[in-house]
MDAnalysis code that builds the backbone (N, CA, C; Angstrom):
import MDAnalysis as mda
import numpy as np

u = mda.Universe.empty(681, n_residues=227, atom_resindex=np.repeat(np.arange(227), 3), trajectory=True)
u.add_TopologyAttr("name", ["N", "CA", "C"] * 227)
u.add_TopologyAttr("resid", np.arange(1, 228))
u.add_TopologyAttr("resname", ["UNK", "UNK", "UNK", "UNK", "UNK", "UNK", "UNK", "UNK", "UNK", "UNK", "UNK", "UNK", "UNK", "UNK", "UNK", "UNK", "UNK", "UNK", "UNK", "UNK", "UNK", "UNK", "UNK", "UNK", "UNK", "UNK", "UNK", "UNK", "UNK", "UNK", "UNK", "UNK", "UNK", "UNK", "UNK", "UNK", "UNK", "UNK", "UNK", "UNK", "UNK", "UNK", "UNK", "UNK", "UNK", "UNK", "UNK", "UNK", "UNK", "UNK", "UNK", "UNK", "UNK", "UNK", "UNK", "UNK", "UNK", "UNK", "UNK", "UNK", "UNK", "UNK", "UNK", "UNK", "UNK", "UNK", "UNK", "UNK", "UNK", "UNK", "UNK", "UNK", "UNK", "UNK", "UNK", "UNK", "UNK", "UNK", "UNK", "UNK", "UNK", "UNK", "UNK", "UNK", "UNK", "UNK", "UNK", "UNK", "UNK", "UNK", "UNK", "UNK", "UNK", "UNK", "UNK", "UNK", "UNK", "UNK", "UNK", "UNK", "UNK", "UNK", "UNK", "UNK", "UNK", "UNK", "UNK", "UNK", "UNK", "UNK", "UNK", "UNK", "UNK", "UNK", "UNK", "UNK", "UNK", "UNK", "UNK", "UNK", "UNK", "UNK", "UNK", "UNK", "UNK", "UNK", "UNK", "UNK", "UNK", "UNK", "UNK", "UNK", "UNK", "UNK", "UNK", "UNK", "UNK", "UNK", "UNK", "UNK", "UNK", "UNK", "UNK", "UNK", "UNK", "UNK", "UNK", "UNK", "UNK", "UNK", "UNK", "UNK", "UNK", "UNK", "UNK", "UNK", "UNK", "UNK", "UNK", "UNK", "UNK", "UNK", "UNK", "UNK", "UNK", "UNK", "UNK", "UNK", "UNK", "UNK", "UNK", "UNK", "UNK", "UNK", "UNK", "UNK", "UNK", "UNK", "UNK", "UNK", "UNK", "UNK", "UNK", "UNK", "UNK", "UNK", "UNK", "UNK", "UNK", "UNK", "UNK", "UNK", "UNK", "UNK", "UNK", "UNK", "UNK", "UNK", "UNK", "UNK", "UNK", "UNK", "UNK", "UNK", "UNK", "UNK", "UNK", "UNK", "UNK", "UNK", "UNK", "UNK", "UNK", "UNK", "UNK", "UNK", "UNK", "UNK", "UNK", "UNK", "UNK", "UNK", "UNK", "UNK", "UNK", "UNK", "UNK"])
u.atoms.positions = np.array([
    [144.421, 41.016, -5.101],
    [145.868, 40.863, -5.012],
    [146.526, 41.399, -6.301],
    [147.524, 42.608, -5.832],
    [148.235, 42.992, -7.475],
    [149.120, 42.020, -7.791],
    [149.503, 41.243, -9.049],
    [150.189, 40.983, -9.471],
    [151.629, 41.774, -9.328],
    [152.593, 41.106, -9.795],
    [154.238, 41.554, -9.747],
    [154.207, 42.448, -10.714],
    [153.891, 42.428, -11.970],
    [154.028, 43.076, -13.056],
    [153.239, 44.143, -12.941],
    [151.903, 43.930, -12.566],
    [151.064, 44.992, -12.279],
    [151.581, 45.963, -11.161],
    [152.173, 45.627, -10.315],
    [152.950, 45.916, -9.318],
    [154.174, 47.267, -9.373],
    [155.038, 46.483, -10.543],
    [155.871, 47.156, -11.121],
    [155.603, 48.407, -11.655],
    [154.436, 48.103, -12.760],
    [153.785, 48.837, -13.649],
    [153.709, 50.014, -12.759],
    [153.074, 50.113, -11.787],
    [152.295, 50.888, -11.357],
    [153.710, 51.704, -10.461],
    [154.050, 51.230, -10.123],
    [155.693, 51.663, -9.257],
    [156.790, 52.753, -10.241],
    [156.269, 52.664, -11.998],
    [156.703, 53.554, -12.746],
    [156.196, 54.082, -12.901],
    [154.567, 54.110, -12.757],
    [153.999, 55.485, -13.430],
    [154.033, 56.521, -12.017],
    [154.546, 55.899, -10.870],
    [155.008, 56.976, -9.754],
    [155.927, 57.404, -10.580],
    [157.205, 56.797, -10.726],
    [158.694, 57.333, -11.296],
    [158.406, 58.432, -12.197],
    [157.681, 58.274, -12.863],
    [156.795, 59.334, -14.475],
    [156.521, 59.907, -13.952],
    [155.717, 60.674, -13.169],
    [154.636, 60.823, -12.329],
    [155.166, 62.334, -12.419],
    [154.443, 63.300, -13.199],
    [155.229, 64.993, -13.787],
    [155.256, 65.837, -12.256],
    [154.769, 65.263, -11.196],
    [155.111, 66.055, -10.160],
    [156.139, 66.039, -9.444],
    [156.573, 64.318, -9.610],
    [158.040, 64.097, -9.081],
    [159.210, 64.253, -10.340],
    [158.935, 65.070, -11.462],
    [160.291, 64.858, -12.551],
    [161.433, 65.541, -12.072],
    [161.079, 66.747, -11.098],
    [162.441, 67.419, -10.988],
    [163.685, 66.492, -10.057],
    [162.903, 65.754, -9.194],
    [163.652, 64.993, -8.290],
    [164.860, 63.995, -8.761],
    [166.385, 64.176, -8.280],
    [167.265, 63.700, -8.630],
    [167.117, 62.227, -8.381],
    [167.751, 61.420, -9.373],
    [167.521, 59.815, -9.767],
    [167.783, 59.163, -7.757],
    [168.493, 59.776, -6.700],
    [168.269, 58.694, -5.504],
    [167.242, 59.702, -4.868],
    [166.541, 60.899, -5.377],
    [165.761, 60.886, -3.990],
    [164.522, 60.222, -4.701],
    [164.863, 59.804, -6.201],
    [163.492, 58.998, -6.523],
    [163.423, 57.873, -6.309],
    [164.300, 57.676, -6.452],
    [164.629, 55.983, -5.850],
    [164.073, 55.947, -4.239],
    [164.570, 56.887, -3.402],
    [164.182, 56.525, -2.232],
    [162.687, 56.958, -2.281],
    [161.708, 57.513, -3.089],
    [160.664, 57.893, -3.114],
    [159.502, 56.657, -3.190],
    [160.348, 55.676, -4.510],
    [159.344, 54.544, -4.896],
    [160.202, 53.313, -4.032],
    [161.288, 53.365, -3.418],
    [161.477, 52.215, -2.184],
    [160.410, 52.611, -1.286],
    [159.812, 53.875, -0.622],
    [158.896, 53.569, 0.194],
    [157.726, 53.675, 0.231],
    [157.500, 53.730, -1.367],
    [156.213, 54.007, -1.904],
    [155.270, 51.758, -1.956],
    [154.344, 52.162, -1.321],
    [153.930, 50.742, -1.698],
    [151.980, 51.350, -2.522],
    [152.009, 49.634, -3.457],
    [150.825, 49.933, -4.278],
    [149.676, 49.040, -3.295],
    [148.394, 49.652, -3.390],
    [147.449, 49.129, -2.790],
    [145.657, 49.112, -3.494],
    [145.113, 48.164, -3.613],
    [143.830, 47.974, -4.555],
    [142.664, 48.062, -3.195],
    [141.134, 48.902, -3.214],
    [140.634, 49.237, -2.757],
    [139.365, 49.047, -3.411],
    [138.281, 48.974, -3.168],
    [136.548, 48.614, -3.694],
    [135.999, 49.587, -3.237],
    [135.208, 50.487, -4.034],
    [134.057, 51.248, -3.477],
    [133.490, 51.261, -2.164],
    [133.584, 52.415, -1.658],
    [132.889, 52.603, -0.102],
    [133.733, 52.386, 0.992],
    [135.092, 52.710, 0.053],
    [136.206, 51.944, 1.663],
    [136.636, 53.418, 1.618],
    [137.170, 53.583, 2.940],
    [137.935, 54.967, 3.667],
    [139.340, 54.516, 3.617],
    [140.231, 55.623, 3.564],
    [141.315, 55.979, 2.897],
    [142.051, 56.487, 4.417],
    [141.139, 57.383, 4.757],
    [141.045, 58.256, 5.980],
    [140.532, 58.970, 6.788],
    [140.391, 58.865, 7.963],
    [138.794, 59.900, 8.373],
    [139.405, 61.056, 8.900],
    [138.651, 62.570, 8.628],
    [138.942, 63.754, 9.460],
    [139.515, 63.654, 10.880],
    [140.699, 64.251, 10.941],
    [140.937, 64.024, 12.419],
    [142.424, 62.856, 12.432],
    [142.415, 61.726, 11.564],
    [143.364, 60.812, 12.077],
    [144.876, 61.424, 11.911],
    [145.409, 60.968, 12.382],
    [147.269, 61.174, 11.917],
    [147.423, 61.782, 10.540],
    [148.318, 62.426, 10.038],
    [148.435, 62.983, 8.581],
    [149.578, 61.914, 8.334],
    [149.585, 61.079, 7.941],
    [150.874, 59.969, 7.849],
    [151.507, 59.955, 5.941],
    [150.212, 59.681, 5.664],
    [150.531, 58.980, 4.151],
    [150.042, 60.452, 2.935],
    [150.306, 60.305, 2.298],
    [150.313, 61.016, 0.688],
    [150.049, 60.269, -0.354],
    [149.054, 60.763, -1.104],
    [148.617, 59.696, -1.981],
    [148.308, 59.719, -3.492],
    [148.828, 58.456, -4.395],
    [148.754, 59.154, -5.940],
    [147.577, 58.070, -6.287],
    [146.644, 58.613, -7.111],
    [145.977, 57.790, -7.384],
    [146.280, 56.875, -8.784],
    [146.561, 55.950, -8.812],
    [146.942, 55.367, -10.137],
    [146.180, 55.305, -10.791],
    [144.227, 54.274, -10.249],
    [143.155, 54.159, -11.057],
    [142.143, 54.740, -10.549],
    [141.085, 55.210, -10.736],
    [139.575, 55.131, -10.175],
    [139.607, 56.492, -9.482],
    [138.616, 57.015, -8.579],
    [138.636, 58.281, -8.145],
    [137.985, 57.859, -6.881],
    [138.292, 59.167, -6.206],
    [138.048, 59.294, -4.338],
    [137.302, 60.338, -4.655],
    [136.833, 60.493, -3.283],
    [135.772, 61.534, -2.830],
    [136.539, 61.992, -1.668],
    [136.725, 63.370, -1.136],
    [136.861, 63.943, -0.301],
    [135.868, 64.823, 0.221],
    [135.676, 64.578, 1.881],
    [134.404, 65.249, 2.161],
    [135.136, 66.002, 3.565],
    [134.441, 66.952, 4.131],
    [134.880, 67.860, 5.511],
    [133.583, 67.496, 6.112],
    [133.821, 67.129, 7.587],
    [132.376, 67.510, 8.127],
    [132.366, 68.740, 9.419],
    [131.475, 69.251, 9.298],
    [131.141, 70.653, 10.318],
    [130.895, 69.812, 11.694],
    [130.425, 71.067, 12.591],
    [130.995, 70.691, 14.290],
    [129.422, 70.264, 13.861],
    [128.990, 69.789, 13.601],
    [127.415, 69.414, 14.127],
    [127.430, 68.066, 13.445],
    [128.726, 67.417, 12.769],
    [128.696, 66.243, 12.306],
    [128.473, 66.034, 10.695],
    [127.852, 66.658, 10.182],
    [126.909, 67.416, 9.000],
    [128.480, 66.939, 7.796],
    [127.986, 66.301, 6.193],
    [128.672, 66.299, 5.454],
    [128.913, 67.578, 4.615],
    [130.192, 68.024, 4.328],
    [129.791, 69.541, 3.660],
    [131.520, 69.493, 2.656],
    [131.385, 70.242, 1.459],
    [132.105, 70.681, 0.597],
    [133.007, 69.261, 0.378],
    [132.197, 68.743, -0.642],
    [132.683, 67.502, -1.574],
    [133.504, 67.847, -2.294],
    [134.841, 67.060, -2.468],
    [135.549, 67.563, -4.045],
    [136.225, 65.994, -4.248],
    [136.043, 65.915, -5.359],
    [136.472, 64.530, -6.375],
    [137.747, 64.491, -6.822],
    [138.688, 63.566, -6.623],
    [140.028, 63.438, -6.878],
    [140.308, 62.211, -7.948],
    [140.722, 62.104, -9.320],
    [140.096, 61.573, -10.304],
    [142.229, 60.629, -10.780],
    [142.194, 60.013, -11.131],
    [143.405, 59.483, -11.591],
    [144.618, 59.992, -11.978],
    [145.568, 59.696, -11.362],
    [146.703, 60.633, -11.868],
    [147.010, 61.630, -10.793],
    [146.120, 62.041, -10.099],
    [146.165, 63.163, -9.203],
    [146.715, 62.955, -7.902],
    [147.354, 63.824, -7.172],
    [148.324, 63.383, -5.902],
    [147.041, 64.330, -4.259],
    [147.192, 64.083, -3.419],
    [146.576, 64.617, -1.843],
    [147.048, 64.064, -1.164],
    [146.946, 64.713, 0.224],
    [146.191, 65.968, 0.639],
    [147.577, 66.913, -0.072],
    [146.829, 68.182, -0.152],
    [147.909, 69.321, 0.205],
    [147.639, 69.907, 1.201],
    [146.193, 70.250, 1.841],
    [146.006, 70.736, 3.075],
    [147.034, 70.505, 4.198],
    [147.714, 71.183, 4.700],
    [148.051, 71.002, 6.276],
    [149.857, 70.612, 5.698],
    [149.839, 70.832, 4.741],
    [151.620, 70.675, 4.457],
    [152.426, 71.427, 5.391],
    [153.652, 70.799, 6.018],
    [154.384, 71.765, 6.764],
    [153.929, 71.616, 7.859],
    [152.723, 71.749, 8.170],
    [151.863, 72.242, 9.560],
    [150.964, 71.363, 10.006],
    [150.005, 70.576, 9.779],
    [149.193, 69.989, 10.254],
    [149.512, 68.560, 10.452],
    [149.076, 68.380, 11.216],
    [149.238, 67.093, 11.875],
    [147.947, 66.032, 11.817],
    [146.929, 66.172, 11.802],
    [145.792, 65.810, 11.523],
    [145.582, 66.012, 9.823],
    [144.495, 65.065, 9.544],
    [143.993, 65.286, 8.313],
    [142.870, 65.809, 8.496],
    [142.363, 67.252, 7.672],
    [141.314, 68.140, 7.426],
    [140.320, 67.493, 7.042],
    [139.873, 66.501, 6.171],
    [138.925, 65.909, 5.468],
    [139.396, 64.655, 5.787],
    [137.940, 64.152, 5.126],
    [137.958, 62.552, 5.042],
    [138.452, 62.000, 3.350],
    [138.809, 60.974, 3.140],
    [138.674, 60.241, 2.090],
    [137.867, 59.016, 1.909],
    [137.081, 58.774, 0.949],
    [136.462, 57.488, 0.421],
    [136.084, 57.559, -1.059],
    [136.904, 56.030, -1.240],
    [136.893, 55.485, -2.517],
    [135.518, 55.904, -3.292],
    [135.128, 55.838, -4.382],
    [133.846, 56.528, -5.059],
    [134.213, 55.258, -6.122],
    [134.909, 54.308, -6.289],
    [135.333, 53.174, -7.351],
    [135.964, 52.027, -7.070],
    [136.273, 51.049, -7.549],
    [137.600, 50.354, -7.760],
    [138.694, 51.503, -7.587],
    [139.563, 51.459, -6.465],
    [140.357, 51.899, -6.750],
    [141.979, 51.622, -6.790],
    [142.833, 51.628, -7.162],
    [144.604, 51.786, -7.657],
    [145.332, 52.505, -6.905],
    [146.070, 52.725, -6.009],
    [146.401, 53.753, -5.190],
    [148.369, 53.576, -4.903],
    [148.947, 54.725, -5.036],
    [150.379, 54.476, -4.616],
    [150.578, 55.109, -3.183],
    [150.683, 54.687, -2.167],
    [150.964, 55.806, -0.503],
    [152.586, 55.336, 0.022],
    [152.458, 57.121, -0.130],
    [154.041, 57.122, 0.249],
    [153.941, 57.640, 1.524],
    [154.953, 58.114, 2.231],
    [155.135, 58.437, 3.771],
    [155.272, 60.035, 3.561],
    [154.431, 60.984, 4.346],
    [153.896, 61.975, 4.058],
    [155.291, 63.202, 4.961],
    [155.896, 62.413, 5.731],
    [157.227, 63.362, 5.910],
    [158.362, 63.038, 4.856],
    [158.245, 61.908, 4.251],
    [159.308, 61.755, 3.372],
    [159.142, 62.629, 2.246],
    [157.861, 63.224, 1.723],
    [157.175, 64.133, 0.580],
    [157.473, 65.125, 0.849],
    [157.206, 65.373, 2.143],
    [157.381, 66.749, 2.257],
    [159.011, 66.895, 2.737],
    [160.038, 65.887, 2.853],
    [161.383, 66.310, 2.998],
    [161.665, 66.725, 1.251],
    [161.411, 65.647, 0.530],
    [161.640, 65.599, -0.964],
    [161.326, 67.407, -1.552],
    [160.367, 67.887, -0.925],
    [159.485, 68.911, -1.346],
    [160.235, 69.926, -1.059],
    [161.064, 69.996, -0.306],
    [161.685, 71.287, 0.762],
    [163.536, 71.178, -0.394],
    [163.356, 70.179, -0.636],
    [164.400, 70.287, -1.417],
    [164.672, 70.273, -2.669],
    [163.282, 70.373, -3.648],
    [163.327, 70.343, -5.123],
    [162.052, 71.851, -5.246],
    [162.790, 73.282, -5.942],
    [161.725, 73.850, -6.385],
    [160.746, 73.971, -7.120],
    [161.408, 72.336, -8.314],
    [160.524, 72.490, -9.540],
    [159.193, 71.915, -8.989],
    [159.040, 70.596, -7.545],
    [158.172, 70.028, -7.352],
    [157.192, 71.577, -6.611],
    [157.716, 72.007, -6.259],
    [157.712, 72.785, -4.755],
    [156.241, 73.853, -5.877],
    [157.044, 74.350, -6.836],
    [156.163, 74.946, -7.762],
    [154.611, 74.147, -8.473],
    [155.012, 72.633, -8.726],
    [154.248, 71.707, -9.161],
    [152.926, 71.785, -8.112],
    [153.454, 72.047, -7.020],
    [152.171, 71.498, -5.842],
    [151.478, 73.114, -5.680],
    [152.419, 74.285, -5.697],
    [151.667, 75.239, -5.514],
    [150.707, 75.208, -6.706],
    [151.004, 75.242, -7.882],
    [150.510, 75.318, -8.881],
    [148.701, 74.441, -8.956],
    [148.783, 73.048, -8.312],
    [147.948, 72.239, -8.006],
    [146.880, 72.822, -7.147],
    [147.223, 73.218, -5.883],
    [146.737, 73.924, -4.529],
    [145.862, 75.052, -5.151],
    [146.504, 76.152, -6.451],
    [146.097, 76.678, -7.028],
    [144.683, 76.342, -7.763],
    [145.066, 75.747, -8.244],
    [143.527, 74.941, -8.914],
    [142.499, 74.402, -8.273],
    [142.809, 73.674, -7.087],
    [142.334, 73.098, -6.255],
    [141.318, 74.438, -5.616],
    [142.130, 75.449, -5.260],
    [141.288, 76.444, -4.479],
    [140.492, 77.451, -5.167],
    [140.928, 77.890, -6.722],
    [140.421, 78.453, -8.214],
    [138.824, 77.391, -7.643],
    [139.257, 75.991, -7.749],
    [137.484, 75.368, -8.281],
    [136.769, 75.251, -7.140],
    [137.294, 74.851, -6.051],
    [136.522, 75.238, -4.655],
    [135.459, 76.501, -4.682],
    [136.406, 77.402, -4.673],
    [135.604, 78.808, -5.093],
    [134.506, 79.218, -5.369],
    [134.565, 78.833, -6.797],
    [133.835, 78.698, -7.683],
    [132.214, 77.657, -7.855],
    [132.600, 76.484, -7.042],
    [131.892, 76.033, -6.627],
    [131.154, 76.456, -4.937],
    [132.092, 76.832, -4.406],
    [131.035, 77.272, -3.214],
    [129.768, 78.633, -3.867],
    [130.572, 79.635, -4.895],
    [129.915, 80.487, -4.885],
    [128.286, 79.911, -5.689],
    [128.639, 79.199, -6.505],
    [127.460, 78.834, -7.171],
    [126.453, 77.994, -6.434],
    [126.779, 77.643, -4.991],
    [125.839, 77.138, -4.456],
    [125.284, 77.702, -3.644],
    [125.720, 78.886, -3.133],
    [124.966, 79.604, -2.385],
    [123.973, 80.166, -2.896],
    [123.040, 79.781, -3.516],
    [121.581, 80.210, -3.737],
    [120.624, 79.560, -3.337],
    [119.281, 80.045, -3.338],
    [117.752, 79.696, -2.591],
    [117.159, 78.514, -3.578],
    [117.878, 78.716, -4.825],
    [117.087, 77.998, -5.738],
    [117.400, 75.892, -5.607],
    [116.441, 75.264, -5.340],
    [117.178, 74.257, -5.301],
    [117.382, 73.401, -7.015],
    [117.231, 74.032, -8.001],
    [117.271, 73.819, -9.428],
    [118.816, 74.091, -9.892],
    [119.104, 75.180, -9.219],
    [120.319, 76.256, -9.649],
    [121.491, 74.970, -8.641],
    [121.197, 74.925, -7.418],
    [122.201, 74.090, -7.074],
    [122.420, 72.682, -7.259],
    [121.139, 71.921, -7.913],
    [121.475, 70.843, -8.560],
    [122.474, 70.973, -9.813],
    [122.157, 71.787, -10.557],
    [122.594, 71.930, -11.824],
    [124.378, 72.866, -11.320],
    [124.510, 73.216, -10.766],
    [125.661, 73.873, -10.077],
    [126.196, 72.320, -9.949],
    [125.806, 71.512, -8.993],
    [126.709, 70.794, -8.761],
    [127.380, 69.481, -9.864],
    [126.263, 69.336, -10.718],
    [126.735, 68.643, -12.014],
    [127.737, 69.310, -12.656],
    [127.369, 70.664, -12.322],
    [128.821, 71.155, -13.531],
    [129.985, 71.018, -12.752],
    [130.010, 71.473, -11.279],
    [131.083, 70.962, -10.445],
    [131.828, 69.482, -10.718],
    [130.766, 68.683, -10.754],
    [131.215, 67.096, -11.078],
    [132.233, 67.091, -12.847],
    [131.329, 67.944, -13.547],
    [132.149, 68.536, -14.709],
    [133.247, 68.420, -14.952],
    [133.258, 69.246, -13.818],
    [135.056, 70.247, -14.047],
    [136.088, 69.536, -13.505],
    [135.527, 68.520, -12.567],
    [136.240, 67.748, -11.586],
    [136.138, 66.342, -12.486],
    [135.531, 66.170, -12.858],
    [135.445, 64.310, -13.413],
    [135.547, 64.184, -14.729],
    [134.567, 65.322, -15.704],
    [134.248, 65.426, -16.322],
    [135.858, 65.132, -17.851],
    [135.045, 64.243, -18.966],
    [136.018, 64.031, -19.936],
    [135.203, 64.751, -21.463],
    [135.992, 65.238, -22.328],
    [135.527, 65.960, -23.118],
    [134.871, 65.072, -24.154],
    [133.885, 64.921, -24.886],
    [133.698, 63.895, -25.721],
    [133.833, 64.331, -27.185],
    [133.753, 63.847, -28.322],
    [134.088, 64.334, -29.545],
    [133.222, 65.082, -30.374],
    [131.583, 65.101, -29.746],
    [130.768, 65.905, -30.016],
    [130.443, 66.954, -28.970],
    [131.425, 67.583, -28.240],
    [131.709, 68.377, -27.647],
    [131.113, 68.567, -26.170],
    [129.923, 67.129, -25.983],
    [129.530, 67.093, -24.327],
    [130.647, 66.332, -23.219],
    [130.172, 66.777, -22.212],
    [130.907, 66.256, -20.791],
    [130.144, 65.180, -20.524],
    [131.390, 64.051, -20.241],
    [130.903, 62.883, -19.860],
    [131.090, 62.295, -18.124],
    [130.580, 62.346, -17.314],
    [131.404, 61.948, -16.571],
    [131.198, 60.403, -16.505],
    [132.724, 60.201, -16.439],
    [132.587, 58.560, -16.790],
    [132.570, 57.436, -15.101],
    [132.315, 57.951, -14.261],
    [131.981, 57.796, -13.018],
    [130.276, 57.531, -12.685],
    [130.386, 56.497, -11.947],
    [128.674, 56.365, -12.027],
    [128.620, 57.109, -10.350],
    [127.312, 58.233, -10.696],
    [127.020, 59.470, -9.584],
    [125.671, 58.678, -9.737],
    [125.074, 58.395, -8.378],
    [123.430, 58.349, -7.853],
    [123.086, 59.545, -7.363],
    [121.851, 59.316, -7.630],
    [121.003, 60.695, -7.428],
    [121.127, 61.105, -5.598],
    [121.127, 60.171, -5.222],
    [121.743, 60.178, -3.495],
    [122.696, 60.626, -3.249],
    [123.867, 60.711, -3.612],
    [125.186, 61.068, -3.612],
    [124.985, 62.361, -4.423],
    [124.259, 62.984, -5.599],
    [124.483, 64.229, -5.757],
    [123.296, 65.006, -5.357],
    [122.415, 63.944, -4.383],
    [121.800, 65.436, -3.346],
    [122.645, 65.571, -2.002],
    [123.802, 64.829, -1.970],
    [124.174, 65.337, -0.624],
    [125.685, 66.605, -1.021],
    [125.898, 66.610, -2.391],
    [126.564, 67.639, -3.083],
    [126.004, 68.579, -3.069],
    [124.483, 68.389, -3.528],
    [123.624, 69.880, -4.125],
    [122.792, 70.174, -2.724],
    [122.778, 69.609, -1.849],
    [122.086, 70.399, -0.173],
    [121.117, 70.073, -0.632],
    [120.298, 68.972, -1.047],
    [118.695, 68.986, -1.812],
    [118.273, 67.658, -1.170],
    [117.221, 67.494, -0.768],
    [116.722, 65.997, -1.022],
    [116.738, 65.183, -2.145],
    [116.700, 64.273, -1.887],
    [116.816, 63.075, -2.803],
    [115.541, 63.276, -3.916],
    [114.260, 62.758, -3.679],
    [113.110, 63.508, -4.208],
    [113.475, 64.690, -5.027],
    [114.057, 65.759, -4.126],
    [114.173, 67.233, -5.331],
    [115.194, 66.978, -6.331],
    [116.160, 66.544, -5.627],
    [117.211, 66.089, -6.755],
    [116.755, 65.527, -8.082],
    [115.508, 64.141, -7.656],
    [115.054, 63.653, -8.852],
    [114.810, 64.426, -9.848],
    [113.382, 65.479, -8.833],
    [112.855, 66.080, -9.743],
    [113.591, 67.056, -10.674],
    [114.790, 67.771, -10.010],
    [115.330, 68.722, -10.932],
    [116.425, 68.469, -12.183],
    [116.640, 67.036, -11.652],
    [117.191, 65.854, -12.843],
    [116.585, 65.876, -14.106],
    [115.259, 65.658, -13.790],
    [114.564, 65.473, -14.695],
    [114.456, 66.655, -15.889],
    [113.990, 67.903, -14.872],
    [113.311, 69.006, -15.782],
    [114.809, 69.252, -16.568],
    [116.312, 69.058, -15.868],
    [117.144, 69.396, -16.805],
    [117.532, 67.929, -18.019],
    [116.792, 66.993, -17.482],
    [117.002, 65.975, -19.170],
    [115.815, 66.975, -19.487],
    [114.601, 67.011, -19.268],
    [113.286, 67.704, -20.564],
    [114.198, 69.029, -21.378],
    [115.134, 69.973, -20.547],
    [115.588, 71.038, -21.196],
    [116.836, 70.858, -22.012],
    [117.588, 69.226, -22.380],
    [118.293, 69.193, -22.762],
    [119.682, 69.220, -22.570],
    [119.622, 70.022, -20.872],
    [120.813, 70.265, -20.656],
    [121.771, 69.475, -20.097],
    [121.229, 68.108, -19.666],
    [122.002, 66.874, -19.241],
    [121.421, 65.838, -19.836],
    [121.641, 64.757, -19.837],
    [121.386, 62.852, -19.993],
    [121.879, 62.593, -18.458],
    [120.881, 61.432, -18.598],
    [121.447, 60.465, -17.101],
    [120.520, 59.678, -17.424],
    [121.726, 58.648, -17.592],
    [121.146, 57.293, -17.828],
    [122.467, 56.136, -17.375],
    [121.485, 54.928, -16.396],
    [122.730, 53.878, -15.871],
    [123.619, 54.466, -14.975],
    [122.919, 55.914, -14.346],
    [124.115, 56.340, -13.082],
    [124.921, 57.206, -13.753],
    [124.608, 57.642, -15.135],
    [126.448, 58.469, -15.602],
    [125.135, 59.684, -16.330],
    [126.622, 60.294, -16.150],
    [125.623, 62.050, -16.785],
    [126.387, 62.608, -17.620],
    [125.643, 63.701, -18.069],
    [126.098, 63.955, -19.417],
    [125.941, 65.354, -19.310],
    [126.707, 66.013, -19.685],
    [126.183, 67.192, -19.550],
    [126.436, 67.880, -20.883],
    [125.358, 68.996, -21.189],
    [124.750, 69.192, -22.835],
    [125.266, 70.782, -22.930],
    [124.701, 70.821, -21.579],
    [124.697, 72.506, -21.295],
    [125.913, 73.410, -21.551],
    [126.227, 74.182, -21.869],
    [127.306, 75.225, -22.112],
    [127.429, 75.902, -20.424],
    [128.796, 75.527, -20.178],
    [129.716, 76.692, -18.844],
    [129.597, 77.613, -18.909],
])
């Protein structure tokens, strides 16, 4: 149960929130009147592929997982949505369904607003309008980038591909210059990232702690290696 204050709290850092700054003081107002806050536990769904496209969502604390699944049912092209950050953008304007699934990967903090009211807000402010292309941008820059690095035979290359993916996506800079991700990842969950068994996953865990190029220890990783 959120508290009032906590409540509040969280109802301004929408208001703050650098994607909604261009928006004039009542369409923000009407933004956080129909914005409500909601607390969530690891392993809960948000949304499954396929349902209504209704809600839009900011994450206040903790991070989600977004997954697509193929016509054969099959989990495929993971991407991590980490605090602060707003989804879907897929299907703006146009879709009616949601493309992917969502599930919590934490404790999570969540603000959901009404996903035609965003996109009325959107049609009428360019600075946001730019904010989201700009996002979509990045979003599809690291997709990319990550699909390309996994398309190889090697199952070493795509373990280690997908840690750096987790990287770029989770990843916080530390003061001796490694990536931390401060998210606890099981070796289960990043063989169904890296297309590997669980077993190979171990093993290629391993040979990259012997080479230095990661830590994993207590579920969290580290990464040593240079991008």
């Amino acid at each position: 149960m959120i508290s009032k204050s906590d409540y509040a709290e969280c109802l301004l850092k929408v208001k703050n929130h650098p994607e909604f700054a261009g928006l004039n003081q009542r369409d923000l107002d009407e933004l956080v009147d129909q914005t409500i806050i909601k607390e969530y536990h690891r392993g809960q769904v948000l949304f499954d592929q396929g349902d209504p496209r209704n809600n839009f969502y900011l994450i206040i604390s903790g991070i989600v997982k977004s997954l697509h699944y193929d016509e054969n049912g099959d989990e495929k092209l993971y991407f991590y949505i980490r605090e602060n950050k707003t989804f879907p953008f897929i299907g703006l304007f146009s879709g009616d369904t949601y493309n992917y699934s969502a599930e919590t990967m934490s404790e999570v903090k969540i603000a959901i607003m009404p996903m035609k009211l965003f996109e009325k807000l959107l049609k009428k402010n360019s600075d946001m309008m730019v904010s989201v292309i700009q996002e979509m941008g990045q979003i599809i820059n690291t997709t990319e980038i990550q699909l390309r690095k996994m398309v190889t035979t090697s199952a070493k290359r795509r373990v280690e591909s997908a840690i750096e993916a987790l990287g770029q996506q989770l990843g916080e800079k530390q003061p001796d210059g490694t990536i931390l991700i401060p998210y606890p990842m099981t070796l289960i969950e990043l063989s169904k990232i890296s297309g590997t068994t669980r077993e190979t996953t171990s093993q290629m865990v391993s040979e990259l702690v012997s080479e230095q190029k990661i830590l994993y220890g207590k579920k969290h990783f580290r990464i040593l290696m240079n991008e």
